[in-house]
N, C-alpha and C positions, 0 to 999 in steps of 0.2 A: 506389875499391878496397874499401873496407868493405862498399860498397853489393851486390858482388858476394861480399864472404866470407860474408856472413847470406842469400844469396840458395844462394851454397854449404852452408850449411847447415840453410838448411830445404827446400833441395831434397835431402839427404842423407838428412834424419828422415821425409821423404815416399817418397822409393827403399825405407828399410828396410822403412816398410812395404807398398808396391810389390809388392818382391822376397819379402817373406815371404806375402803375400795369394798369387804368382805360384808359390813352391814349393808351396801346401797348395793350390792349383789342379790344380798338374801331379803332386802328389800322390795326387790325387783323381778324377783325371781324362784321358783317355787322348786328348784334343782337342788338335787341329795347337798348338803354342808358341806362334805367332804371334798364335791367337786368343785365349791365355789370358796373355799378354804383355801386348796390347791392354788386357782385362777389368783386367788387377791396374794396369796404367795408370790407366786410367781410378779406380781406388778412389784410389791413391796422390793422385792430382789433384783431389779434396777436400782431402785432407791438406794438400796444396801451397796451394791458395786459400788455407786458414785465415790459415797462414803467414805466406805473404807479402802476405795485404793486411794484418798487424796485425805485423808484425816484418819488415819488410825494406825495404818501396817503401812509406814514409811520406811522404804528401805531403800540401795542403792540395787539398779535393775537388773539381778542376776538370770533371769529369766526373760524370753519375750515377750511382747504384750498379748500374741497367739493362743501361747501356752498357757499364761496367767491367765486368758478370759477363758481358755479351755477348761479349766482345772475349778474358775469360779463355776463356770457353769454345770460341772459335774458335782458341786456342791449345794448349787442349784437344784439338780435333779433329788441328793441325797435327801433334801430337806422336803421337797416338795412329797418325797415319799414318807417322809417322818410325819407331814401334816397333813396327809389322805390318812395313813392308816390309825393313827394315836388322833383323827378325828371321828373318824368312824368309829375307833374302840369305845373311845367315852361316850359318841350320842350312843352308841347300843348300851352301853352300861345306867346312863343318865340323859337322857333323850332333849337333852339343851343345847343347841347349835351355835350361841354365844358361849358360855364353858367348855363347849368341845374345844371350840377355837383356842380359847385360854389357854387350854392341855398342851392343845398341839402347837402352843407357840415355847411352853418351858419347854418340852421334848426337843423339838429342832431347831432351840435356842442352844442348847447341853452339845447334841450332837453335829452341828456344823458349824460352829465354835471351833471344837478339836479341831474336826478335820480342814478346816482353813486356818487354824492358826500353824498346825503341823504339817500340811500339804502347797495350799495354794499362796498363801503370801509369809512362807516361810523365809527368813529374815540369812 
C-alpha cells in the first residue's frame, strides 16, 4: 500500500508537469489535443523515470539498467497510446481538450501502473 501511495505521488508531481507542458502547448498551439496530450506525455514521462526509479520501486538490481529503461520505455509507448486514443474518445464525445486530458490521465494512470508495477520494476 505505501508502495502505491509514493507511486501516487510521483505520478502526481510528473502529471503537474504533464498537464502544465500540455496547457502552454495548447496555449501556443492550435494542433488536434490528442497530439499535444501525447507530446506533454511524453515530457512528463522523464519526470516519472526519475521518480520512481530513485523513490518509489526500490529494489535490489535484478535486472540491467538497459533492460529496465527498455521495458520503462515500452511503458512509455503503452501510455502514450492510452492518452492519444482515451483523448480523442472523450474530445469526440465532449469536445473539451482540458477533460480529455483529465480522462486520459485516470486511463493511463489504471493501465501502466499494472504493467510497470508487474513488468518493469518488478521487485
Amino acid at each position: 500500500m505505501i508502495k502505491l501511495f509514493k507511486y501516487f505521488l510521483a505520478s502526481a508531481t510528473a502529471l503537474i508537469f504533464d498537464y502544465s507542458c500540455y496547457l502552454f502547448l495548447l496555449s501556443q498551439n492550435s494542433t488536434s489535443p490528442e497530439i499535444l496530450a501525447t507530446i506533454s506525455y511524453l515530457l512528463g514521462l522523464c519526470v516519472a523515470y526519475f521518480l520512481m526509479k530513485n523513490y518509489v520501486f526500490k529494489f535490489k538490481n535484478k535486472i540491467n539498467v538497459k533492460t529496465e529503461q527498455y521495458r520503462f520505455f515500452i511503458s512509455g509507448i503503452l501510455g502514450s497510446f492510452c492518452t492519444f486514443f482515451s483523448t480523442k474518445a472523450f474530445f469526440y464525445v465532449y469536445p473539451n481538450p482540458e477533460f480529455a486530458k483529465l480522462f486520459a490521465v485516470a486511463i493511463s494512470f489504471i493501465v501502466v501502473y499494472m504493467f510497470r508495477n508487474i513488468y518493469v520494476f518488478k521487485e
